[in-house]
TORKOLFI-214229 format. One line per 3 residues: their letters; for each residue x, y, z of N, C-alpha, C. Coordinates in nm, 4 decimals. Example, Ala and Ser with C-alpha at 12.3 -4.5 7.8 and 13.67 -1.06 7.14 Angstrom:
TORKOLFI-214229
as	1.3190:-0.5690:0.7800:1.2300:-0.4500:0.7800:1.3200:-0.3300:0.7800  1.2850:-0.2250:0.7080:1.3670:-0.1060:0.7140:1.2900:0.0030:0.7870 $
END
This chain:
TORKOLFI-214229
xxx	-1.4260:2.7032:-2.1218:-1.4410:2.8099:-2.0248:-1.5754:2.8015:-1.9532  -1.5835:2.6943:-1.9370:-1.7286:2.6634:-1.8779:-1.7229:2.7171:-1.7185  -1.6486:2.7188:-1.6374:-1.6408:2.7168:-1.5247:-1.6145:2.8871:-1.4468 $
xxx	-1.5990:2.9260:-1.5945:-1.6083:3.0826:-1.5633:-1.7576:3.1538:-1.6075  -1.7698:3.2766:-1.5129:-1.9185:3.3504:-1.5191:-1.8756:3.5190:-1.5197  -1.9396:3.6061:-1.5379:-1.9474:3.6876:-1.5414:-2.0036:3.7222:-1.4455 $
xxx	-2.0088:3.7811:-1.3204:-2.1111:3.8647:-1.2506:-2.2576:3.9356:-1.2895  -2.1554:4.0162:-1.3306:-2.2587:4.1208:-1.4013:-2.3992:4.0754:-1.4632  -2.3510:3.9336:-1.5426:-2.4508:3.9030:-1.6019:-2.5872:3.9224:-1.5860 $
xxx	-2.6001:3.8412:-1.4329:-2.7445:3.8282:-1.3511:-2.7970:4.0113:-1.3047  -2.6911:4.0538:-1.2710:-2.7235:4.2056:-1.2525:-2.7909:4.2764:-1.3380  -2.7211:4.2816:-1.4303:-2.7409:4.3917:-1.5651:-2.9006:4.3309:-1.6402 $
xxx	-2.8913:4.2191:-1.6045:-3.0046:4.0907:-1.6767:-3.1378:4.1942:-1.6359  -3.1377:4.1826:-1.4610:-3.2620:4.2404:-1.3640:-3.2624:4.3660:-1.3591  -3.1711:4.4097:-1.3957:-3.2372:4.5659:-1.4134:-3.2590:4.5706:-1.5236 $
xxx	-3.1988:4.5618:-1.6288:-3.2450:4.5819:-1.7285:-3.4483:4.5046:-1.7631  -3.4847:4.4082:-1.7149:-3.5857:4.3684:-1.6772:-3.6769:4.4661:-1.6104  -3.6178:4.5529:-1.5048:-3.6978:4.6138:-1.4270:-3.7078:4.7092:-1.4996 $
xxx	-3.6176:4.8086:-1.5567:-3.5955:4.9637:-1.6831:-3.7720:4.9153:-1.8157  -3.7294:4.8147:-1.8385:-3.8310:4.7888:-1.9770:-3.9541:4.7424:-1.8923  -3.9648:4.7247:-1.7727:-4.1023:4.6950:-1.7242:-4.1718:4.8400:-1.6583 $
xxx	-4.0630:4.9499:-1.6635:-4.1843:5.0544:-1.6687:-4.1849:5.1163:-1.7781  -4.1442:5.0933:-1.8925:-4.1781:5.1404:-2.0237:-4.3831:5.0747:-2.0664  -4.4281:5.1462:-2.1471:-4.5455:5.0864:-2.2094:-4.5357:4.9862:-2.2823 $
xxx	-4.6207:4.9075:-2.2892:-4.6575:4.7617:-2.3625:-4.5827:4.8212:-2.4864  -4.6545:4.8972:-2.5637:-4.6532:4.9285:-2.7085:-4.4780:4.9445:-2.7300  -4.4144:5.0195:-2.5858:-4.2470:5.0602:-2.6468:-4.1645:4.9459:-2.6125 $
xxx	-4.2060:4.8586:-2.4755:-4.1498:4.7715:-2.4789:-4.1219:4.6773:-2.6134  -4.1739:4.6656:-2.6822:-4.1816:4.5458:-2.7914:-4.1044:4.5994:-2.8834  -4.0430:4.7452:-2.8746:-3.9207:4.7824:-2.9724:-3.7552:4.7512:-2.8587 $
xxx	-3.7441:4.6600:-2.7890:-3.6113:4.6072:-2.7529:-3.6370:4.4703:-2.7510  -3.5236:4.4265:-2.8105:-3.4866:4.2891:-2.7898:-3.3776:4.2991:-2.6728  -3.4226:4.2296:-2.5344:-3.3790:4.2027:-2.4155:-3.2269:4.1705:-2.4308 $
xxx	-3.1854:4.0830:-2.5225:-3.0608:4.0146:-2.5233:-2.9812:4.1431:-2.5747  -3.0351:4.2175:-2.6574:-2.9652:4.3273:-2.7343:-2.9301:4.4446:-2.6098  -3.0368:4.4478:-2.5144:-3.0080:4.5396:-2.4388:-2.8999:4.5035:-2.3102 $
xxx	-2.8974:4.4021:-2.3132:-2.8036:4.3203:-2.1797:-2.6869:4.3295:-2.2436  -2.6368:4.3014:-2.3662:-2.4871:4.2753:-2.4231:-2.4929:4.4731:-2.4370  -2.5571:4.5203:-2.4777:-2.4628:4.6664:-2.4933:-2.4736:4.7188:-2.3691 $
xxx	-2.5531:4.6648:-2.2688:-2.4805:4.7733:-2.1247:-2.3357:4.6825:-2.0810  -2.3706:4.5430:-2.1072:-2.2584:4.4205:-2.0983:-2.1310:4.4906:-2.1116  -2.1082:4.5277:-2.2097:-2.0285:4.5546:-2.3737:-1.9925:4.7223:-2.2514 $
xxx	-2.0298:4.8064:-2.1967:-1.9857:4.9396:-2.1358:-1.9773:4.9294:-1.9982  -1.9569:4.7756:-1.9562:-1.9137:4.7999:-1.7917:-1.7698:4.7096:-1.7581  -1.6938:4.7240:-1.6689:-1.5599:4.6577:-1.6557:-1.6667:4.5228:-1.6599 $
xxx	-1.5056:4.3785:-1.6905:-1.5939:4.2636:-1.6421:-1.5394:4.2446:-1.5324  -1.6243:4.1306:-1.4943:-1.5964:4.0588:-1.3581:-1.6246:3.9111:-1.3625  -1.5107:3.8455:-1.4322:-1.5293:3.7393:-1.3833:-1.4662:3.6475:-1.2432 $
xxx	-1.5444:3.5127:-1.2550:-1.4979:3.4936:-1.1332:-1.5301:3.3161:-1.2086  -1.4234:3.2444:-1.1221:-1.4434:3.0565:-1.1584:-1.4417:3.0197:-1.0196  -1.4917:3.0649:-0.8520:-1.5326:3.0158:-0.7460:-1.5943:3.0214:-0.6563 $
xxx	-1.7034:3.0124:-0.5955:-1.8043:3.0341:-0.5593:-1.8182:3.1598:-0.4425  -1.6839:3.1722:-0.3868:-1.6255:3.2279:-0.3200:-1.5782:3.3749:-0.3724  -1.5450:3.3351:-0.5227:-1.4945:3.4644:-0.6027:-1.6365:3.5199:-0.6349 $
xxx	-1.7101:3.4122:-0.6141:-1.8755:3.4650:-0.7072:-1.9417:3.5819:-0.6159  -1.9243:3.5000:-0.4458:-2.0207:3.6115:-0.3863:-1.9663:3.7208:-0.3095  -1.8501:3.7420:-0.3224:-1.7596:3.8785:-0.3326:-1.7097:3.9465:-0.4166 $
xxx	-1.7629:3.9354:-0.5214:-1.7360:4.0146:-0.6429:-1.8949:4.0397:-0.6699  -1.9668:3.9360:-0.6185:-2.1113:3.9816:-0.6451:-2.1524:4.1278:-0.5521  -2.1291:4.0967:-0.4285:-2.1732:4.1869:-0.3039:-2.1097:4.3377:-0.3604 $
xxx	-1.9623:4.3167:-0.3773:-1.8968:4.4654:-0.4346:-1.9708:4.5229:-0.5724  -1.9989:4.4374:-0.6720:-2.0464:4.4674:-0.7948:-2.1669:4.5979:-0.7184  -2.2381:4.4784:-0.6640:-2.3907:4.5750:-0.6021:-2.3743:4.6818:-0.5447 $
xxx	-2.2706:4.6805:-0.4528:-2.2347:4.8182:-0.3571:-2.1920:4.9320:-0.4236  -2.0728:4.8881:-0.5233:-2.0401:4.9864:-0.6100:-2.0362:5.0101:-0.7356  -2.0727:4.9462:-0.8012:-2.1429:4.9397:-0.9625:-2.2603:4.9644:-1.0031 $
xxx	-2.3272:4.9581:-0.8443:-2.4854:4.9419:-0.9173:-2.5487:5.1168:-0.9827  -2.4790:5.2073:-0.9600:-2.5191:5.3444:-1.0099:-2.4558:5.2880:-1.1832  -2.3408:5.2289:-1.1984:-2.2747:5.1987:-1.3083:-2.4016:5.1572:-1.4188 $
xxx	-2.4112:5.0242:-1.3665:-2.5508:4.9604:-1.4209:-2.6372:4.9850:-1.4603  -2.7329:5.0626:-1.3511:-2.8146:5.1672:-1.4276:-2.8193:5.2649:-1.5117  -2.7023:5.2961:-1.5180:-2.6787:5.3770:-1.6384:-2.6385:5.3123:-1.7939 $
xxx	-2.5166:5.2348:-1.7660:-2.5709:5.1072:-1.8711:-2.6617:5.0916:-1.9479  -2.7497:5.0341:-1.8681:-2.8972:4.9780:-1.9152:-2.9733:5.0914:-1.9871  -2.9470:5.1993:-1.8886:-3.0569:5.3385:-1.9363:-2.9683:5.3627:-2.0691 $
xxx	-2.8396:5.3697:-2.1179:-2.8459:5.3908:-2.2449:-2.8319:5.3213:-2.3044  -2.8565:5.2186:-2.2600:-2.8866:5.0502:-2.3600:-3.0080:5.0992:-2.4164  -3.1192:5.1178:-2.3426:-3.2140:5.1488:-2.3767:-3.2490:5.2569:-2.5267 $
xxx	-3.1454:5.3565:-2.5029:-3.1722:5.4578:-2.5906:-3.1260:5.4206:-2.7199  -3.0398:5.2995:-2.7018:-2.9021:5.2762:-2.8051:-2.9968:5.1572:-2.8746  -3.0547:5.0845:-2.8187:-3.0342:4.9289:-2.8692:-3.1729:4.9005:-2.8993 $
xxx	-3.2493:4.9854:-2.9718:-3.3842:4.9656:-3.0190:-3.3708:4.8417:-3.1391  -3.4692:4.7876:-3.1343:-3.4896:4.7411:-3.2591:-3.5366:4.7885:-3.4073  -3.4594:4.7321:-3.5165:-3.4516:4.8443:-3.6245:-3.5235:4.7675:-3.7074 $
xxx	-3.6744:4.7985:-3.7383:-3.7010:4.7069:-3.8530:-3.6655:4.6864:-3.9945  -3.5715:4.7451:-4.0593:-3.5332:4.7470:-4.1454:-3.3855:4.6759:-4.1488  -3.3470:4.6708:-4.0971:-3.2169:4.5759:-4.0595:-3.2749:4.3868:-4.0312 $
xxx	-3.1794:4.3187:-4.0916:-3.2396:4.2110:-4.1106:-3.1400:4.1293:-3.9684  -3.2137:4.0530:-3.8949:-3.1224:4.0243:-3.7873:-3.0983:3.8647:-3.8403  -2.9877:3.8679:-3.7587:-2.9821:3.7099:-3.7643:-2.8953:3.6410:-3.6529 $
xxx	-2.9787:3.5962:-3.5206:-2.9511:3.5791:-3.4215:-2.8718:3.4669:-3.3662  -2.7742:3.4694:-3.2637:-2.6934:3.3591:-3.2648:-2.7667:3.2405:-3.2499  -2.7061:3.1416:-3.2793:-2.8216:3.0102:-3.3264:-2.7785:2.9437:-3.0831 $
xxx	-2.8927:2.8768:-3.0806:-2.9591:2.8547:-2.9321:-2.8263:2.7810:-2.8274  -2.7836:2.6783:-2.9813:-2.6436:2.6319:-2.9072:-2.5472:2.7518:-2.8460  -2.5480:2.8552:-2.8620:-2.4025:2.9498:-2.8407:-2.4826:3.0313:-2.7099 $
xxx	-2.6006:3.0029:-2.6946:-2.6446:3.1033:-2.5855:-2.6792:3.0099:-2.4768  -2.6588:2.9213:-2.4209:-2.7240:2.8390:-2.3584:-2.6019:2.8718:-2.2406  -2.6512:2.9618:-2.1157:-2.5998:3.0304:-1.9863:-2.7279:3.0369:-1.8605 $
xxx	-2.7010:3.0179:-1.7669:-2.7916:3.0724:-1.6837:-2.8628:3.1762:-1.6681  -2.8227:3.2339:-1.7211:-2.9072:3.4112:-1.6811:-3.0252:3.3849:-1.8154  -2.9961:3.3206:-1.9060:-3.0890:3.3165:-2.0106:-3.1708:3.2051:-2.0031 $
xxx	-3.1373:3.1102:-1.9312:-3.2014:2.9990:-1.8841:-3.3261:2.9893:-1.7994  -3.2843:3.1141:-1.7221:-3.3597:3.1472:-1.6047:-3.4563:3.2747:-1.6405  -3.4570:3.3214:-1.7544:-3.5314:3.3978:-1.7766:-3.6090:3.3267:-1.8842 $
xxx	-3.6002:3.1929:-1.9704:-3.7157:3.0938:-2.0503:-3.8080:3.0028:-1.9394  -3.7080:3.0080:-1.8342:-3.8088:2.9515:-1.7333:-3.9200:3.0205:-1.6297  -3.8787:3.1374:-1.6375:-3.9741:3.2412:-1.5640:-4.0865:3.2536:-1.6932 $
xxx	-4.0445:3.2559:-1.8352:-4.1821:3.2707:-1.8735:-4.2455:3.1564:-1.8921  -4.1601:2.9961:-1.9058:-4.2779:2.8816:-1.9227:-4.3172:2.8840:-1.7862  -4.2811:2.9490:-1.7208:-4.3836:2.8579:-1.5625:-4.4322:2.9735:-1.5445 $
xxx	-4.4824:3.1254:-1.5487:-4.5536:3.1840:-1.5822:-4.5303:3.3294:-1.4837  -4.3879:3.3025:-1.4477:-4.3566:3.3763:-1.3282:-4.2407:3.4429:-1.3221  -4.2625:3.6319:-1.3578:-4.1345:3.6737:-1.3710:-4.0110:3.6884:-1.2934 $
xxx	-4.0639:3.6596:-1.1413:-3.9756:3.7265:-1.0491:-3.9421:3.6020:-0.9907  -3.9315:3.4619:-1.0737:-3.8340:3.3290:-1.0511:-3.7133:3.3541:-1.0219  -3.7054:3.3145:-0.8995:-3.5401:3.3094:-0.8883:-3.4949:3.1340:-0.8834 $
xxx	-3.3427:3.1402:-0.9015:-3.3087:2.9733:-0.9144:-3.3405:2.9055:-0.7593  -3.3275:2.9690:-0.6618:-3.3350:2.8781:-0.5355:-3.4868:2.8041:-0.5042  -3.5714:2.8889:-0.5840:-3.7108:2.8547:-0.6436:-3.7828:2.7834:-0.7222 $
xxx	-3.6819:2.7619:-0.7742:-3.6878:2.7174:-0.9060:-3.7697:2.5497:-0.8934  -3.6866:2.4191:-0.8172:-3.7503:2.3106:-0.7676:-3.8762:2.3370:-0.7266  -3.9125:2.4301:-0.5734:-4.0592:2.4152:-0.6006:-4.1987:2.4923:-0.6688 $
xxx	-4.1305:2.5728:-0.7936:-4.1886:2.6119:-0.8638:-4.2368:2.5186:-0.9668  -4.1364:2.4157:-1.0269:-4.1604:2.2883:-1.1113:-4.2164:2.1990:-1.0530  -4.2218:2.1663:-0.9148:-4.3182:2.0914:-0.8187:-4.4780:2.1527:-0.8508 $
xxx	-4.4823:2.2695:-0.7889:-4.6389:2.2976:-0.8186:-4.7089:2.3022:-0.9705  -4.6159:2.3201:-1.0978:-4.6426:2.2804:-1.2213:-4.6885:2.1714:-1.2367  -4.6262:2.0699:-1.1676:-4.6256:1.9255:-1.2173:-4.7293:1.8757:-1.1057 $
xxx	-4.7673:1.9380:-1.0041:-4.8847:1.8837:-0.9280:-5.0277:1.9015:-0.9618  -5.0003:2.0670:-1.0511:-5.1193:2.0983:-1.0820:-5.1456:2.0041:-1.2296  -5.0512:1.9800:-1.3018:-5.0695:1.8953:-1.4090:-5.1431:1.7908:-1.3194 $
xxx	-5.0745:1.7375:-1.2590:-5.1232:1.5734:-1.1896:-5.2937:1.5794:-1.1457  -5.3074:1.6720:-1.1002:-5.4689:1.6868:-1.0668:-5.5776:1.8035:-1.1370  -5.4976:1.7146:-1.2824:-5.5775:1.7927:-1.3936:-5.6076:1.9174:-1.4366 $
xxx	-5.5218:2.0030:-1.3582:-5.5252:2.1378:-1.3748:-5.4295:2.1386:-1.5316  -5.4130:2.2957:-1.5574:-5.3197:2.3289:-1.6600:-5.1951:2.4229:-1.6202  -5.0312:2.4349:-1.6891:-5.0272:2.5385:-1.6124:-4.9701:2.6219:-1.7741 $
xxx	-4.9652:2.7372:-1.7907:-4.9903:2.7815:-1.9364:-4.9308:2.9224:-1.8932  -4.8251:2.9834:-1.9857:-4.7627:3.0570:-1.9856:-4.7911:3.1697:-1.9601  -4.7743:3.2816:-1.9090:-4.8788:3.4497:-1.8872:-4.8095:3.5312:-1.9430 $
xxx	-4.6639:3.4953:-2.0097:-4.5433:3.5999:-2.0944:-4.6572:3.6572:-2.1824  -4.6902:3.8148:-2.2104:-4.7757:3.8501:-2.3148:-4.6523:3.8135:-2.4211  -4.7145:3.8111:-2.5533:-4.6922:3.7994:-2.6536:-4.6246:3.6606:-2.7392 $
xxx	-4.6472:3.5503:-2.6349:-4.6040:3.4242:-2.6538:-4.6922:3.3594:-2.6653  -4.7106:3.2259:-2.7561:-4.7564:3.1332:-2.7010:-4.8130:3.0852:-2.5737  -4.9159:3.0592:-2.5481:-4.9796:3.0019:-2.4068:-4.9461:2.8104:-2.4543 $
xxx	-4.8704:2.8100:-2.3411:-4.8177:2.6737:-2.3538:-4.8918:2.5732:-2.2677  -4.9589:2.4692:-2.2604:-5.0641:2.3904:-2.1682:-4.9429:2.2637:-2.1366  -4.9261:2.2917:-2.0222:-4.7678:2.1582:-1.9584:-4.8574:2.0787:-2.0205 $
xxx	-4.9550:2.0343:-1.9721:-5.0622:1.9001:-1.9488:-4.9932:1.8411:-2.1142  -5.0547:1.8909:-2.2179:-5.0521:1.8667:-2.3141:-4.8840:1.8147:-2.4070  -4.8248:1.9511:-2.3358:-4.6660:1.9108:-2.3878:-4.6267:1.7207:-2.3141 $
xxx	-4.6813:1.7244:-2.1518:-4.6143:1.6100:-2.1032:-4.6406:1.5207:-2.1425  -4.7907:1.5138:-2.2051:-4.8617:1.4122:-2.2497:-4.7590:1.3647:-2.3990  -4.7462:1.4611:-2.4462:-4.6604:1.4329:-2.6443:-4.5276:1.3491:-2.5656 $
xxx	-4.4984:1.3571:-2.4659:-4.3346:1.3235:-2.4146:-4.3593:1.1799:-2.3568  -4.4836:1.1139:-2.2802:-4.4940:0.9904:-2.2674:-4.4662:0.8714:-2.3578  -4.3603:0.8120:-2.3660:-4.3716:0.6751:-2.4326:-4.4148:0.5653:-2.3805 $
xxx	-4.4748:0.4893:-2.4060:-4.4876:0.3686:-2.3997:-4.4303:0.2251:-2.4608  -4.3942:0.1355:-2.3882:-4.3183:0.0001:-2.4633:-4.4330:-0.0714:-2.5713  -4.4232:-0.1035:-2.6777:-4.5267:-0.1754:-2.7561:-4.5819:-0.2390:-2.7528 $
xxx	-4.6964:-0.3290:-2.7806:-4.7412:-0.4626:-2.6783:-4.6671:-0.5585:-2.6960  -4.6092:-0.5580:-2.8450:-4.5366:-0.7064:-2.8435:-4.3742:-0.6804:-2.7608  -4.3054:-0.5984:-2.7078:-4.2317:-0.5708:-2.6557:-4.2364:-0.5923:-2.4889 $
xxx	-4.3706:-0.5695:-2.4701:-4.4104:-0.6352:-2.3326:-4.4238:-0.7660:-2.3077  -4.4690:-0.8216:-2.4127:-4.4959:-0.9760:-2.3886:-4.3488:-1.0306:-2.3624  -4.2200:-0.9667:-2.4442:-4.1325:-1.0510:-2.4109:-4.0502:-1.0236:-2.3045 $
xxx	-4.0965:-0.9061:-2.2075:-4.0347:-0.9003:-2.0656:-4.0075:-1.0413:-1.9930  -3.9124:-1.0334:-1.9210:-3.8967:-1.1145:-1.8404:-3.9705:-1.1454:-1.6980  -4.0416:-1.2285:-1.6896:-4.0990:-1.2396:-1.5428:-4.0487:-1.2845:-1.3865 $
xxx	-4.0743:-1.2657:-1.3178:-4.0071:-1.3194:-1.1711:-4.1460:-1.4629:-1.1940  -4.0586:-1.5440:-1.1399:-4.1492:-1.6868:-1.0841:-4.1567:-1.6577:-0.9879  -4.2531:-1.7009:-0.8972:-4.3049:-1.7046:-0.7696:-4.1767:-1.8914:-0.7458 $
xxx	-4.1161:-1.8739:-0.6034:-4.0952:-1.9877:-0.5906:-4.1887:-2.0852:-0.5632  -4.1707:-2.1805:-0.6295:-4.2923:-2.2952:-0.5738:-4.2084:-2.3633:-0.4521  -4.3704:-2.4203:-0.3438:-4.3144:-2.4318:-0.2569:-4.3260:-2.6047:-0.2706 $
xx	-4.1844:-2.6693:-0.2609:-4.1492:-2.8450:-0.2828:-4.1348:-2.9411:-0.2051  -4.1726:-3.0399:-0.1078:-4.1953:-3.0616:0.0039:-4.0596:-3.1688:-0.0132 $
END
């Protein structure tokens, strides 16, 4: 079912993003994001769609007339879907979540920028990788994560061929010239 999406997804994703970004530092850190997206998820019709065509007319209507839906959703996602420290979680393992809407929100925090959108996305990884190139760093600004230094990750990812593996490349001869 790869070829099918949900609408909603990306919707419910950004507001719900926007709802917990005017909460305080201190209350934000009692929701887990994913928890709050599946229970407004979980209380709105779906909408799927498998064509690009189905995507951005079901998208446009979603917005026009769902979006009071949504917000409400989310707002009692919010009230509903705290995190319980006493409950022991155990989260779906990375293979089962791997979707765009979640994709696009690990990439807004490694490149350090919440309000990434995908059409952005290329030259946002361009200026990462330029500022790497001329020795800059570029390092994550998500509070409560890791500060990640590209420079350093790209550097662990370079291989090199061995020396004795080079020696036995093959060379081009120059033709000699034979009178």
């Amino acid at each position: 079912m790869s070829n099918c999406r949900n609408v909603l997804e990306n919707i419910v994703l950004q507001e719900a993003q926007t709802q917990l970004k005017k909460l305080a530092p201190e209350l934000q850190k009692r929701y887990n994001l994913s928890d709050v997206v599946a229970y407004a998820l979980n209380r709105l019709p779906p909408m799927y769609v498998t064509t690009q065509k189905g995507w951005v007319q079901s998208r446009s209507r979603a917005i026009k007339e769902l979006n009071n839906q949504v917000i409400e959703a989310v707002k009692k996602a919010l009230l509903s879907a705290r995190i319980d420290p006493l409950k022991q979680r155990e989260p779906l393992p990375e293979s089962e979540l791997a979707c765009e809407p979640r994709t696009l929100v690990l990439l807004q925090a490694f490149l350090g920028n919440p309000h990434l959108r995908w059409d952005q996305l290329p030259e946002a990884v361009e200026r990462a990788l330029n500022n790497v190139s001329l020795g800059g760093t570029t390092k994550s600004s998500t509070p409560g994560r890791r500060n990640l230094d590209l420079h350093t990750y790209l550097g662990k990812k370079r291989h090199s061929l061995p020396p004795s593996s080079k020696m036995n490349m093959p060379t081009k001869k120059p033709a000699s010239a034979e009178p």
